[in-house]
C-alpha positions in Angstrom: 126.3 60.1 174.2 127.0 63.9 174.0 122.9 64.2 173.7 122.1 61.7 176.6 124.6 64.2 178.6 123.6 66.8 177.6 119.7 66.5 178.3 121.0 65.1 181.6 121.9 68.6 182.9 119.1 70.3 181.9 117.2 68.3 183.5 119.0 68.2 186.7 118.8 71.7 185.9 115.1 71.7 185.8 114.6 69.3 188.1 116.1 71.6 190.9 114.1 74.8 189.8 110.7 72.6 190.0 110.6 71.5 193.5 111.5 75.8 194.6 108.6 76.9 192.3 106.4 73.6 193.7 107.1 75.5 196.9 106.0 78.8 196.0 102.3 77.4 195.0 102.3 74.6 197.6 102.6 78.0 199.9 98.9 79.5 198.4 97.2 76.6 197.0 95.4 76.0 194.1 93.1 79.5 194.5 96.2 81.3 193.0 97.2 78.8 190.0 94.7 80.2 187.4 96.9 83.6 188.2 100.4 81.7 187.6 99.1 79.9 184.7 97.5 82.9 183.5 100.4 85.5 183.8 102.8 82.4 181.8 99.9 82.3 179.0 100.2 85.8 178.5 103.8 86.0 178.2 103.9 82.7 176.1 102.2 84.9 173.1 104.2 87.7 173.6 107.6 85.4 173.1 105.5 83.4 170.4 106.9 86.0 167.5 110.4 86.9 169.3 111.1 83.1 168.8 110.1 83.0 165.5 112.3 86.3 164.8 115.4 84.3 166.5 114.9 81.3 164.8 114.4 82.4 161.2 117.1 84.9 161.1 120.1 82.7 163.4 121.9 79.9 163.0 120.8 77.1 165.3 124.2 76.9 167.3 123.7 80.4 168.2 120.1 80.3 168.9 120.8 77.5 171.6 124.0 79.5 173.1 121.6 82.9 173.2 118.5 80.7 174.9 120.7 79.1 177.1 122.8 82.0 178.2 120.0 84.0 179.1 118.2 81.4 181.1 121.6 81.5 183.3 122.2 84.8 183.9 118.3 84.8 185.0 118.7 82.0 187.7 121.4 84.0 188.9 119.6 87.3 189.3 116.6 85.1 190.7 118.8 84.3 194.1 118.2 87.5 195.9 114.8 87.5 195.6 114.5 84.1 197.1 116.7 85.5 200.0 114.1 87.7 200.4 110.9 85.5 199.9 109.4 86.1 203.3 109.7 89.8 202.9 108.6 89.7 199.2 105.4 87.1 199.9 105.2 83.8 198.3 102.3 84.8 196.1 104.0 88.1 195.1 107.7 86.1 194.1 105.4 83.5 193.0 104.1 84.8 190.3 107.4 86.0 189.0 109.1 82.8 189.5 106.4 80.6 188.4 106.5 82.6 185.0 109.7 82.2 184.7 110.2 78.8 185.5 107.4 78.0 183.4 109.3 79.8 180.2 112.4 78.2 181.0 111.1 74.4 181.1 109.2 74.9 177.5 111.7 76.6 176.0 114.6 74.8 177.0 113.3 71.7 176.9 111.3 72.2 173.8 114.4 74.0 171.9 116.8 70.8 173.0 114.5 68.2 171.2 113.8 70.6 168.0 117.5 70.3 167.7 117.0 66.8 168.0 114.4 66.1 165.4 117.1 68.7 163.4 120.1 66.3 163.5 118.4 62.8 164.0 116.6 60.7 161.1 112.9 59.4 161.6 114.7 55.9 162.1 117.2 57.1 164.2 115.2 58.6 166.3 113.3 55.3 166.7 116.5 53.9 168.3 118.1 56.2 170.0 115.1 59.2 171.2 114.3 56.6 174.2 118.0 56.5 175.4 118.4 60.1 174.7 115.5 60.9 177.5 116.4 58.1 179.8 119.9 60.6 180.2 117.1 63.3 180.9 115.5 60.7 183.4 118.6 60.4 185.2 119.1 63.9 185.5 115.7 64.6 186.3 117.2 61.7 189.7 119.7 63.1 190.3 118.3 66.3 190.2 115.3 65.9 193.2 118.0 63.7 195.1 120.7 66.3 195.1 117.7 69.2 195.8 117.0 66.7 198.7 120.5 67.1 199.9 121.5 70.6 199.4 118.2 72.6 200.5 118.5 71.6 204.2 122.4 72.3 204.3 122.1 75.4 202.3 118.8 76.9 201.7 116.5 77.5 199.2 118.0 80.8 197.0 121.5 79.3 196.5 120.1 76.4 194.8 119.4 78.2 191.9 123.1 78.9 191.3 123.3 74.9 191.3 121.1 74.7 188.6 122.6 77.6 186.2 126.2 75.4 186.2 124.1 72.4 185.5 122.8 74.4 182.3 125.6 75.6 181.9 127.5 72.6 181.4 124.5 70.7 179.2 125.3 74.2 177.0 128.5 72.9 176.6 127.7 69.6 175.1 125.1 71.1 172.9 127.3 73.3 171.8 130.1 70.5 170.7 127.8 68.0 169.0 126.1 71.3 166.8 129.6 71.8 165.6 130.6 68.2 165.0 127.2 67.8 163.3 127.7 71.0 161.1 130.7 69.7 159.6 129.1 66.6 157.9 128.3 66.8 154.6 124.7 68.3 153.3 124.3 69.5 157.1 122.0 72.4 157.3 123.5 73.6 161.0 124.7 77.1 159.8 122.0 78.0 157.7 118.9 79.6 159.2 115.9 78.3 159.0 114.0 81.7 157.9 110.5 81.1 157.1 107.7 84.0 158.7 107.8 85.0 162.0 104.5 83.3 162.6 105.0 80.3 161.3 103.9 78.1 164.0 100.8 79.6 164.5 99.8 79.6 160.8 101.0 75.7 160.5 98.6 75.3 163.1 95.5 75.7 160.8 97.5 74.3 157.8 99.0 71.1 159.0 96.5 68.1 160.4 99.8 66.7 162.2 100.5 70.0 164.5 96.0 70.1 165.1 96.7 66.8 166.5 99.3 67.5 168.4 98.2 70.5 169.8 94.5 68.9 170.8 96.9 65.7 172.9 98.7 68.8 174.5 95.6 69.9 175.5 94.0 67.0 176.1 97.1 65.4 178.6 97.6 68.6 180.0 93.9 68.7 181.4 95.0 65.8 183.4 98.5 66.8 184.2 97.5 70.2 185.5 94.4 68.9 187.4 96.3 66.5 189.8 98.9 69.5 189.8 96.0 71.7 191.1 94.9 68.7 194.0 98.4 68.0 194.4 98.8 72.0 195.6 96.5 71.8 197.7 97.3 68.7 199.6 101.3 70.5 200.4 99.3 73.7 201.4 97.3 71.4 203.8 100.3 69.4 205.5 103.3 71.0 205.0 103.6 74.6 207.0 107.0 75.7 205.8 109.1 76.1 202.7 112.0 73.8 203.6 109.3 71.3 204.1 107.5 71.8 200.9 110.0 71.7 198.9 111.5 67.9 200.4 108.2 66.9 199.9 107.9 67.9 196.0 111.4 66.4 195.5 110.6 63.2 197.2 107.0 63.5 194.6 109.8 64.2 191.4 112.0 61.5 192.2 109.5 58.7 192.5 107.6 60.0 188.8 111.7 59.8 187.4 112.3 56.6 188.9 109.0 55.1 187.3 110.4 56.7 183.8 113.3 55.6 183.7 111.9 51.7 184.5 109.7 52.8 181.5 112.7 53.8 179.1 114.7 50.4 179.8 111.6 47.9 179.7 109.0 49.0 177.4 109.4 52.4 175.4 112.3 51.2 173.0 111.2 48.2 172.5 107.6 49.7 171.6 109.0 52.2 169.3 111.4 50.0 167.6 109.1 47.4 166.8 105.8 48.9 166.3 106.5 52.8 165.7 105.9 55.9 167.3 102.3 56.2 166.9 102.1 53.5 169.5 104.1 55.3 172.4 101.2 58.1 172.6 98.2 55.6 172.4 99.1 53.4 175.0 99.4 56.3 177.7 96.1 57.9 177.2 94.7 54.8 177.8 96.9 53.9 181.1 95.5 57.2 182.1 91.8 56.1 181.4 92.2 52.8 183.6 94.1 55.3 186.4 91.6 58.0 186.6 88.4 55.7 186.9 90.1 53.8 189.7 90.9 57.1 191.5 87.2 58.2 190.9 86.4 55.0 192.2 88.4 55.0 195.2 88.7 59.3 195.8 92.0 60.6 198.0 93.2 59.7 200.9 96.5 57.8 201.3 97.9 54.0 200.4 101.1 52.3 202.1 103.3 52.0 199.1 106.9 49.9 200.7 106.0 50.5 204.1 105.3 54.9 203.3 102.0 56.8 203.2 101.4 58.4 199.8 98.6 59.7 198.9 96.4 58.3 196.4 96.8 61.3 194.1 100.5 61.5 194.2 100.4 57.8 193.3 98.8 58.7 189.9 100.9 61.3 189.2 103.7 59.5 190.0 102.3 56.8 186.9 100.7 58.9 184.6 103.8 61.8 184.7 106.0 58.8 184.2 104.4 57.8 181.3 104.7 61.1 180.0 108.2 61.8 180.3 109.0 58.3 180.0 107.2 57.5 176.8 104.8 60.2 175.4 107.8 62.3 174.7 110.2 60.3 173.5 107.7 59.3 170.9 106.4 62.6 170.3 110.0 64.3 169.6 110.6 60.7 167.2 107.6 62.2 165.1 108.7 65.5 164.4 111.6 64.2 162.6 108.8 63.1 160.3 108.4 67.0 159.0 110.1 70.0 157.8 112.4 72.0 159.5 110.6 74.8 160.1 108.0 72.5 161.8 110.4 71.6 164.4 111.3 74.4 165.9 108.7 77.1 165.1 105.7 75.0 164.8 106.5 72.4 167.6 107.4 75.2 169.8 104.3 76.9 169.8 102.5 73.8 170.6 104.5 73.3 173.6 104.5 76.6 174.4 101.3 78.9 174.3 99.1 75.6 173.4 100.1 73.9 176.9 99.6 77.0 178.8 96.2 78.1 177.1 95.4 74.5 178.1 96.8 75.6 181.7 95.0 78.5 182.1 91.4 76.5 181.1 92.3 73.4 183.4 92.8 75.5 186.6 90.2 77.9 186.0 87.8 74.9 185.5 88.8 73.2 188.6 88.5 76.2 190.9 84.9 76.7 189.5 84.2 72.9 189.9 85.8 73.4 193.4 83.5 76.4 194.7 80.3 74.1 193.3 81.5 71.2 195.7 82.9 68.8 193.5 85.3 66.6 195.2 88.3 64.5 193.8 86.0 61.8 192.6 84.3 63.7 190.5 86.9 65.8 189.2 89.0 62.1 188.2 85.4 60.9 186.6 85.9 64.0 184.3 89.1 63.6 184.2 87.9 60.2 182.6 86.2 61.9 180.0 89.2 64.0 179.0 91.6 60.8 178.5 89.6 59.1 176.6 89.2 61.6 174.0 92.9 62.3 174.4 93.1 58.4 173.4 91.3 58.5 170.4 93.3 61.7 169.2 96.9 60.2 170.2 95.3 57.6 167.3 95.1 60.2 164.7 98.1 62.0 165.4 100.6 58.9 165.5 99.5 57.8 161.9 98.5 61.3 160.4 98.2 61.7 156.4 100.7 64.4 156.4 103.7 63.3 157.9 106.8 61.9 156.0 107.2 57.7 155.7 109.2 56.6 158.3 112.5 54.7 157.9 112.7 50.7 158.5 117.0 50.5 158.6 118.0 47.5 160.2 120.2 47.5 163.3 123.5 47.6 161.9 122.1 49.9 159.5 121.3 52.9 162.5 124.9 52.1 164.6 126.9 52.7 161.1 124.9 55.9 160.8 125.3 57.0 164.3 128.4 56.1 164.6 
């Protein structure tokens, strides 16, 4: 429960930074997003070693309350220039916030289910990882509905103070179950991890589980980032104003969270219970392989969907980004519990760190080149095909790699005594 809370305000944390930054880029279009994903690659290396640094020589307790306090004091220092945007320029404050943002959902997010992996077994994780993120889908609900709210009544910049209590509070939590969980016996809490600084680089080349990993990240991120890219340029195209923009991203959040969550009651514990982990990031990559030869079928344009115009592409990444949060991760996070500590926080991060945004950098780059030869959203969904397929057949590899540790198979009553 303290975990489902907890990942519930980071996510309504998040989930009120993403549709300001989603404004930012919906303001320039996707010309400018090789920059922004450029600039966040850049400074993903640089942190690469000042990660490993914190989290070989700290306790984890104090490496969340460090991570998490500094992300809040920067939301807060962020206000001002959002006051300012139309002075400052939307590309200018959008690289700068883009950056940022884009540091703050990795690490944050990635540091929250390290500690996870760190206090959950393989089998609990099984259970309870699904019911864990359904508390981040409901924040990441509440989170769109409440930007919804508050943005016409009170802006854009004081938003962001909304979001540094929500971390806040999920701090809070986090902070309570570390200590509970540190005073169990054999817990390693207060003991740092150590290990080299570069430790999750160098597992990279070492560790088959991690090459996996790190090709799916590149592999799902390719399509992510792609419908990101069209996505951009559809808000540039019919939305003229911030205000606007950002509605329209938060209306785009809430449907993807709403799909989720559908996905964490019906299908994604009941997948990873029964059949294991592996499953829960094969049968994505293959939803995604049926949902981009439709759209490269059927190219843009808009469907009724309840009576509403959407457009075609915000209907797939409504579905596939669902899928994602709503059963790739959950799954993912279950099989890092699978590995050694060190893994978990310094190898995992970098995957989902400078991996992703390497893979950011290459997707948008691609597309703008593919864009200025005349290809149109057909053809960029057919090789979008090509990209989910072979993110299919390695989700097949990673999900039963040699190297991780046998999972557990405790009965029911079995993981509610040991959670309890």
């Amino acid at each position: 429960m303290l975990s489902a809370l907890a990942f519930f305000f980071v996510m309504t944390s998040y989930y009120i930074i993403r549709p300001v930054m989603g404004q930012l880029s919906g303001a320039v279009g996707s010309q400018s997003l090789p920059l922004f994903y450029g600039a966040v690659f850049v400074v993903m290396l640089l942190l690469t070693p000042v990660f490993g640094m914190l989290v070989a020589r700290f306790p984890r307790r104090q490496l969340l309350g460090w991570s998490y306090s500094f992300f809040i004091l920067c939301l807060l220092a962020f206000v001002p220039a959002f006051m300012a945007q139309d002075r400052i320029g939307a590309r200018e404050l959008g690289v700068v916030f883009f950056v940022w943002a884009s540091v703050f959902n990795l690490f944050v997010v990635s540091l929250f289910w390290s500690f996870m992996a760190d206090i959950f077994s393989s089998g609990q994780a099984r259970r309870v990882f699904s019911l864990i993120a359904l508390g981040g889908m409901a924040g990441a609900i509440f989170g769109p509905l409440l930007t919804k709210l508050l943005v016409r009544l009170i802006g854009v910049a004081p938003l962001l103070v909304v979001s540094a209590c929500a971390l806040a509070l999920s701090l809070a939590f986090l902070l309570r179950l570390s200590a509970q969980h540190d005073q169990r016996l054999g817990s390693a809490g207060e003991a740092a991890i150590g290990g080299s600084l570069w430790a999750g680089l160098k597992e990279l080349w070492s560790r088959p589980f991690l090459r996996y990993m790190a090709l799916l990240m590149l592999f799902g991120d390719g399509i992510g980032t792609l419908v990101y890219a069209l996505m951009a340029d559809y808000a540039k195209a019919h939305f003229v104003d911030a205000v606007a923009r950002t509605a329209f991203y938060s209306n785009l959040d809430l449907a993807t969270n709403l799909f989720g969550a559908v996905m964490q009651l019906s299908l994604t514990r009941w997948l990873l219970i029964r059949h294991g982990a592996g499953w829960g990031l094969l049968l994505p990559a293959l939803v995604n392989v049926a949902l981009l030869g439709a759209v490269a079928l059927v190219g843009g344009g808009e469907l009724a969907v309840f009576g509403y115009g959407m457009p075609v592409l915000g209907l797939m990444q409504v579905i596939t980004r669902g899928f994602a949060y709503g059963m790739t991760k959950p799954a993912v996070d279950a099989l890092y519990t699978r590995v050694p500590r060190e893994t978990r926080y310094k190898g995992k991060n970098f995957v989902e760190t400078a991996v992703w945004r390497f893979g950011d950098v290459v997707v948008t780059s691609a597309v703008s080149g593919l864009r200025m030869l005349g290809w149109g959203v057909s053809g960029l969904a057919l090789a979008g095909v090509g990209v989910a397929t072979l993110a299919a057949v390695v989700a097949r590899r990673a999900g039963w790699s040699p190297d991780l540790a046998p999972d557990e198979h405790a009965s029911a009553d079995g993981e509610v005594k040991a959670l309890a």
